[in-house]
C-alpha positions as a Python dict, from the first residue, in 0.01 Angstrom:
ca = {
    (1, 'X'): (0, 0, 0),
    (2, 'X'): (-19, -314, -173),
    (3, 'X'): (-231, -324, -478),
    (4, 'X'): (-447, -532, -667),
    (5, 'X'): (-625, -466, -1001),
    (6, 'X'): (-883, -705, -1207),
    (7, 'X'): (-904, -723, -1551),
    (8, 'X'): (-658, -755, -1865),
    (9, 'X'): (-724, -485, -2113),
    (10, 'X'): (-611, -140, -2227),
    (11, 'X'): (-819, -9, -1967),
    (12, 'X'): (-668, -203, -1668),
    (13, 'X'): (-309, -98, -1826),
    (14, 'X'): (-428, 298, -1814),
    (15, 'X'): (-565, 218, -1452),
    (16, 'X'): (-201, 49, -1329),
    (17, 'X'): (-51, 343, -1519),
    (18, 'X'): (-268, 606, -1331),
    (19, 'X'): (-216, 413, -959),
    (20, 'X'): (183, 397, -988),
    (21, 'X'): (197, 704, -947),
    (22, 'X'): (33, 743, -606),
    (23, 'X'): (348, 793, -359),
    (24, 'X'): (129, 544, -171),
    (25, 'X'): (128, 240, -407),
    (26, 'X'): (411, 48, -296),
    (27, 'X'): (322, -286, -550),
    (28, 'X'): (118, -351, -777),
    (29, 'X'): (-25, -662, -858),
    (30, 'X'): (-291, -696, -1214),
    (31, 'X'): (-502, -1044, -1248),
    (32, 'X'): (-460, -1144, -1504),
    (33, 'X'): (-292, -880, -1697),
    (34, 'X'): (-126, -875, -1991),
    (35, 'X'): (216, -807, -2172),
    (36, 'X'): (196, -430, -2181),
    (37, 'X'): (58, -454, -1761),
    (38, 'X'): (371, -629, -1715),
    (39, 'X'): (592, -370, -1740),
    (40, 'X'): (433, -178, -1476),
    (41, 'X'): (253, -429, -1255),
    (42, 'X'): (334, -794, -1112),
    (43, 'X'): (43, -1015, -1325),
    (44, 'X'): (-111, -1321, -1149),
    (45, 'X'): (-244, -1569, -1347),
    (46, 'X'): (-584, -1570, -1191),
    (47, 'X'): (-891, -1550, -1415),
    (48, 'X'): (-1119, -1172, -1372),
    (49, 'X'): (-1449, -1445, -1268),
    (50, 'X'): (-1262, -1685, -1064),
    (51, 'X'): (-1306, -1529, -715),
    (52, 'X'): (-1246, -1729, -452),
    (53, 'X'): (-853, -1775, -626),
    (54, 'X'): (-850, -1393, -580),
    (55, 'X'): (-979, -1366, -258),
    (56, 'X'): (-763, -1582, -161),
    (57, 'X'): (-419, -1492, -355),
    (58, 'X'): (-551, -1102, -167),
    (59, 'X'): (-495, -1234, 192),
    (60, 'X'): (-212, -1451, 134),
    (61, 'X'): (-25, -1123, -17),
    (62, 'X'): (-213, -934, 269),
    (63, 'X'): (-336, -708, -60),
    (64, 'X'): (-470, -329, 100),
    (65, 'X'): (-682, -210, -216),
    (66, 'X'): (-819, -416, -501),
    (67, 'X'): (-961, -202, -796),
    (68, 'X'): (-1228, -407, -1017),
    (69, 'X'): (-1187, -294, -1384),
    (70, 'X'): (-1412, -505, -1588),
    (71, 'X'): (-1796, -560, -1593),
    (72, 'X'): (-1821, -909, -1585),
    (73, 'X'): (-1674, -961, -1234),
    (74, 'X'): (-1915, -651, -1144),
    (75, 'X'): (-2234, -802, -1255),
    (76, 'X'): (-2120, -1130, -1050),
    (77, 'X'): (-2110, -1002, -725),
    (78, 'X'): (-1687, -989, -684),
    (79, 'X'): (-1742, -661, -454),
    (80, 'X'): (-2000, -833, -245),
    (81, 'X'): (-1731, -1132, -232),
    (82, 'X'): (-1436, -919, -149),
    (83, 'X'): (-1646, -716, 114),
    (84, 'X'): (-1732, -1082, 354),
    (85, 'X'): (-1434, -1173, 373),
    (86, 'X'): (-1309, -794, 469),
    (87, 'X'): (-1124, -682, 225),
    (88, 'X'): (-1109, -349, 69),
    (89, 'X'): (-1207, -314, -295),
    (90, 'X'): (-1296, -13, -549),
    (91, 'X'): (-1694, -67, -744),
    (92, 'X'): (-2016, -125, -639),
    (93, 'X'): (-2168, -416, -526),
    (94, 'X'): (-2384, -656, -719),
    (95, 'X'): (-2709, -459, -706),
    (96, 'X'): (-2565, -155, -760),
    (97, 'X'): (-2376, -293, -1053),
    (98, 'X'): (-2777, -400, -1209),
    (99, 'X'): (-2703, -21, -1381),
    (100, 'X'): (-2486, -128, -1641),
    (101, 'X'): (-2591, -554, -1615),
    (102, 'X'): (-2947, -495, -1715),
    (103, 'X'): (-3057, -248, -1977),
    (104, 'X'): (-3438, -335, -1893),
    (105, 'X'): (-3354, -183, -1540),
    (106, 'X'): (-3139, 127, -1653),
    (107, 'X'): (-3409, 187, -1893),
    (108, 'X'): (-3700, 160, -1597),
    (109, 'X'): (-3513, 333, -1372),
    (110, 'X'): (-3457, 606, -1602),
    (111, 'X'): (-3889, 607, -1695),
    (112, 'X'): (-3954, 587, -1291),
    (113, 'X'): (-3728, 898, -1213),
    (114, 'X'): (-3804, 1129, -1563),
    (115, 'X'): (-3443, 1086, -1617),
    (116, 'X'): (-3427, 1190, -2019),
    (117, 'X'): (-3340, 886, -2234),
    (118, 'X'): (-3490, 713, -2598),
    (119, 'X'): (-3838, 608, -2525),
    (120, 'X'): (-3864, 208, -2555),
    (121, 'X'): (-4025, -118, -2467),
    (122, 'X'): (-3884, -432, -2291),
    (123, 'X'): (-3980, -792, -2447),
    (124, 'X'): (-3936, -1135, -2333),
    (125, 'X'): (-4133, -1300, -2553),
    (126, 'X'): (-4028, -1299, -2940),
    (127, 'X'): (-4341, -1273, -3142),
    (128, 'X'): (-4459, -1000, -2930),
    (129, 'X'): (-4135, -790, -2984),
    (130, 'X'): (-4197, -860, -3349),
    (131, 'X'): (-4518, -749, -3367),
    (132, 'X'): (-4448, -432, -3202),
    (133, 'X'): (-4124, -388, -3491),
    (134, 'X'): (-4357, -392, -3744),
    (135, 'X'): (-4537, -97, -3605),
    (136, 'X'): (-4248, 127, -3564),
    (137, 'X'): (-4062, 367, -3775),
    (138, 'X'): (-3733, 256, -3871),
    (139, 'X'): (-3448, 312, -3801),
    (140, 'X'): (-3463, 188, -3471),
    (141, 'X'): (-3229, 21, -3190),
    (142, 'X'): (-3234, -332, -3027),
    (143, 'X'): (-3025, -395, -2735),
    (144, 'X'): (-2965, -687, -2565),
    (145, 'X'): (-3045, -687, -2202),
    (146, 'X'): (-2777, -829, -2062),
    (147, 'X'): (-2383, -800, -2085),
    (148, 'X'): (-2205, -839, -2435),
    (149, 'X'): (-1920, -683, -2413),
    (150, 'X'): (-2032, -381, -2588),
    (151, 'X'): (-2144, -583, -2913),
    (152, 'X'): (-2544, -599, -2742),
    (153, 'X'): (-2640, -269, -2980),
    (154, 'X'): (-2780, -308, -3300),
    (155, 'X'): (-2897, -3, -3508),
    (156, 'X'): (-3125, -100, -3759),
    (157, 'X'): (-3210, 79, -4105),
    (158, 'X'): (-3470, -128, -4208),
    (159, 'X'): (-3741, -336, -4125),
    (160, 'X'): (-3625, -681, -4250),
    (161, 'X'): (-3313, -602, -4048),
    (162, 'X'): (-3457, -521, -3742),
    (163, 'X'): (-3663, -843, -3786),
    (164, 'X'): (-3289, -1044, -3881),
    (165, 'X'): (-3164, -893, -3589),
    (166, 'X'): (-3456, -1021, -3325),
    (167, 'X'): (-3427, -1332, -3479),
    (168, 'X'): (-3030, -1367, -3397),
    (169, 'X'): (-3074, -1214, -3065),
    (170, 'X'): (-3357, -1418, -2962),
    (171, 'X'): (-3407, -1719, -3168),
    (172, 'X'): (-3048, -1771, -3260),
    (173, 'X'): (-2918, -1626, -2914),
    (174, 'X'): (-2597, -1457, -3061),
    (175, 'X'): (-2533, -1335, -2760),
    (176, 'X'): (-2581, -1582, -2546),
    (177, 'X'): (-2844, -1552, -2253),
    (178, 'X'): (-2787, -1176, -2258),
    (179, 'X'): (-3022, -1170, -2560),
    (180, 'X'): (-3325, -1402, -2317),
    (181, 'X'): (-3446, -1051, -2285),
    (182, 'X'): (-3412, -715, -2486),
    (183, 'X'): (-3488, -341, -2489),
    (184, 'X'): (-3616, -220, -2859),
    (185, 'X'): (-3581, 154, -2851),
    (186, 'X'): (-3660, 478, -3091),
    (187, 'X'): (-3314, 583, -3255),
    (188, 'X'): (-3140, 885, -3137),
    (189, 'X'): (-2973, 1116, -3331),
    (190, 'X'): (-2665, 1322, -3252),
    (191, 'X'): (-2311, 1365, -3124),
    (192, 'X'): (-2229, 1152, -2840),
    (193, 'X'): (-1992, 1180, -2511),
    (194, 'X'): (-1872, 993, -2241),
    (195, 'X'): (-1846, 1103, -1904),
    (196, 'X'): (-1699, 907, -1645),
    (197, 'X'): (-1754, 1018, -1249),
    (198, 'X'): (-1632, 921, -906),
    (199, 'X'): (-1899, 849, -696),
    (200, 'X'): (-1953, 748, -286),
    (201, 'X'): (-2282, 655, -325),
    (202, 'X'): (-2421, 953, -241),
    (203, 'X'): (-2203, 1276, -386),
    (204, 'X'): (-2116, 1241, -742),
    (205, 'X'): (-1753, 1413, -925),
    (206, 'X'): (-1765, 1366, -1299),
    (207, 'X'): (-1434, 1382, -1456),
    (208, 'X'): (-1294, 1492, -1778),
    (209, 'X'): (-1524, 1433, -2069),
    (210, 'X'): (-1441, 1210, -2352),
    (211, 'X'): (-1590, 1104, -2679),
    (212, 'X'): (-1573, 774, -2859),
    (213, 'X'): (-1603, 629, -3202),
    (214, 'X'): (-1778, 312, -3194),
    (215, 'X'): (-1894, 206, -3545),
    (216, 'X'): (-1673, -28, -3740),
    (217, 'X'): (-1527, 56, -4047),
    (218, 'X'): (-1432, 406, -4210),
    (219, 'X'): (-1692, 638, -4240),
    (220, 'X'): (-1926, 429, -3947),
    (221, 'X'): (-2051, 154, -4231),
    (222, 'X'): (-1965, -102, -3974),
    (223, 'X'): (-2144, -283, -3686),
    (224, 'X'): (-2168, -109, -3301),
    (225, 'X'): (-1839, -233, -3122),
    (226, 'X'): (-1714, -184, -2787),
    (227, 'X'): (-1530, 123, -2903),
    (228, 'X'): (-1305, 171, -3182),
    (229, 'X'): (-1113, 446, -3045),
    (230, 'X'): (-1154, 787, -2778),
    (231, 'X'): (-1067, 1145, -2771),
    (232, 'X'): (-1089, 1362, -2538),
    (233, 'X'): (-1234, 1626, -2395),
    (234, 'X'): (-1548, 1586, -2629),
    (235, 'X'): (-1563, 1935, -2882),
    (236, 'X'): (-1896, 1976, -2771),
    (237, 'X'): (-1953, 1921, -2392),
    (238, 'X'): (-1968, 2282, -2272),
    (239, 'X'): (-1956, 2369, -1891),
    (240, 'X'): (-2291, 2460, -1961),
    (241, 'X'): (-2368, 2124, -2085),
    (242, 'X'): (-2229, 1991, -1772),
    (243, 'X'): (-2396, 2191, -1510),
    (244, 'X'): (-2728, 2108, -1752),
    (245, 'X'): (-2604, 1719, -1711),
    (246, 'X'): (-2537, 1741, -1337),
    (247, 'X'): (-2888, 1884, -1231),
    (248, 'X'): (-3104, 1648, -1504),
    (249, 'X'): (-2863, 1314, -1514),
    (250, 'X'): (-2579, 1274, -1304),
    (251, 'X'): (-2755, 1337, -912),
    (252, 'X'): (-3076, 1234, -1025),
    (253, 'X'): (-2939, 886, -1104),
    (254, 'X'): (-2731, 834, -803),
    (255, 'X'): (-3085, 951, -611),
    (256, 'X'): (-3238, 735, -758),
    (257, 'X'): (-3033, 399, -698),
    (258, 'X'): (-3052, 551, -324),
    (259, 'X'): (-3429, 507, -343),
    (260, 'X'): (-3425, 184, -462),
    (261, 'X'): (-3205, 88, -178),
    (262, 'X'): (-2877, 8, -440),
    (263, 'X'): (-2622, 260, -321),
    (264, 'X'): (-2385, 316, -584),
    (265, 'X'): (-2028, 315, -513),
    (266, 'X'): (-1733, 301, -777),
    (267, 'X'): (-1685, 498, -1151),
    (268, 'X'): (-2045, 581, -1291),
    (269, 'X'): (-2039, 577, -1687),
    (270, 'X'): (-2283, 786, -1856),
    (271, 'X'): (-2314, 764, -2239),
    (272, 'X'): (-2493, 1041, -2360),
    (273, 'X'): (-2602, 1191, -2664),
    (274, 'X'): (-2691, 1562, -2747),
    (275, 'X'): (-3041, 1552, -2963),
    (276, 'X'): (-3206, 1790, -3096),
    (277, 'X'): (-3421, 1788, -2783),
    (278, 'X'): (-3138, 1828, -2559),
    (279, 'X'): (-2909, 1548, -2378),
    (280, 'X'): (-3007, 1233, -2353),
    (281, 'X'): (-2834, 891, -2171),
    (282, 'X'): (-2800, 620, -2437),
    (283, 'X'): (-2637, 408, -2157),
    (284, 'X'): (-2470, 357, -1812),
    (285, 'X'): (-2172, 143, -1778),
    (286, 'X'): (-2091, 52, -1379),
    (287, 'X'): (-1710, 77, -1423),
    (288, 'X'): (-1448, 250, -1569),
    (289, 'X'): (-1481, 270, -1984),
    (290, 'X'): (-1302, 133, -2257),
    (291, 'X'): (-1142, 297, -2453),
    (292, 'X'): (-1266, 662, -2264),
    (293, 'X'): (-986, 505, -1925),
    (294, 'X'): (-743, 560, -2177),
    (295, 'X'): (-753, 938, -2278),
    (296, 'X'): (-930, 1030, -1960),
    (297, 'X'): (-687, 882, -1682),
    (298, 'X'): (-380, 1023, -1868),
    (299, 'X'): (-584, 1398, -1851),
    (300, 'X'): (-667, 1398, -1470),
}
């Protein structure tokens, strides 16, 4: 088989790593890579978001399997894209994908199907979201609704920096259009964990778990980030814990996106948390995770 993979991180290096050694991978291909991805894979210097370049560089090289790594390309319909012109490819499709590209929907869908999360409220309008700051106890959490790569999550200790924070997100838009709309949410406390799962739109396998470190700074002083680094499996996550997950998170959630007619197909990515009133998901991500790819891959 002839293979091609999207994306240019640490996590589409793990993923090359992982698919070489299928007996079945003849080449490997990685748009548009990196040095490291080099090593392994031939990289094509094709932007993640340019899609009809890929689509097109996949039927020229008559490519049998593309694997989508990275969110952005997920939330833009590059599975939907792929699928037209009949070619094979490893995600889910643009409405499916609305998991991880919309926090306002994961958080709704979550409410709609007693799926146990942070209780919240969604605000489009600024001086209303304020309003309803100044009534809460602090600390509390403000997320961006759409995609910023991991960066979207601000924990707040205080009032005046809650109120800082709105006003970046959505006077100042700091993060862009993903800000237009955000999620402010009660703050959660506890260890978290990351578990990743295969998933065929209908039976769900969660993999290894994994946990994650994803302040800044020693001793978490810094900002939320993408993910500073990963271990795994998580010290925490019993089987217990899992079977617990399985019957209250994991099927629930891929019953759910059945119901609402978005079959999801690809690597489900729940980040949890274990309160002090049991688990809780802090977030899905539609895709493989960075860093988790790169302690969980090497594991299975």
């Amino acid at each position: 088989m002839k293979i091609l993979v999207v994306g240019s991180g640490g996590r589409e290096h793990t993923i090359v790593w992982k698919l070489k050694q299928s007996p079945l991978a003849d080449k490997i291909y990685c748009a548009p890579g990196n040095a490291g991805i080099s090593e392994l894979a031939e990289c094509v210097p094709i932007g993640a978001m340019e899609f009809d370049k890929l689509i097109s560089f996949a039927k020229e090289n008559a490519i049998d399997y593309t694997v989508i790594g990275m969110d952005d390309p997920l939330a833009g319909g590059i599975v939907d894209a792929f699928e037209k012109e009949g070619l094979k490819v490893f995600g889910p499709r643009q409405n499916a994908a609305i998991l991880e590209s919309s926090k306002a929907f994961s958080k709704d869908l979550m409410k709609k199907y007693n799926i146990p999360t942070a209780s919240y409220e969604v605000f489009d309008d600024y001086e209303a979201a304020k309003e309803y700051l100044q009534k809460q106890s602090m600390p509390i959490v403000l997320k961006a609704d759409g995609l910023a790569l991991g960066k979207g999550v601000l924990i707040c200790k205080t009032l005046e920096e809650a109120e800082q924070a709105l006003k970046e997100m959505m006077k100042e838009h700091k993060f862009g259009s993903a800000g237009n709309k955000i999620v402010i949410e009660e703050f959660l406390e506890g260890p978290e964990v990351s578990i990743l799962s295969f998933c065929d739109g209908k039976t769900i396998i969660p993999m290894v778990s994994a946990q994650d470190h994803k302040r800044a700074f020693d001793n978490d002083k810094g900002l939320n980030t993408g993910g500073m680094g990963t271990f795994s499996p998580s010290k925490f996550y019993t089987e217990e814990m899992a079977k617990k997950c399985m019957e209250t998170i994991f099927q629930p959630t891929v019953d759910a996106m059945i119901k609402e007619n978005r079959k999801f197909v690809g690597i489900i990515y729940f980040g949890l948390m274990y309160t002090k009133n049991g688990m809780k998901v802090i977030e899905y991500n539609a895709r493989f995770g960075d860093p988790e790819t790169q302690v969980i891959l090497p594991r299975l």
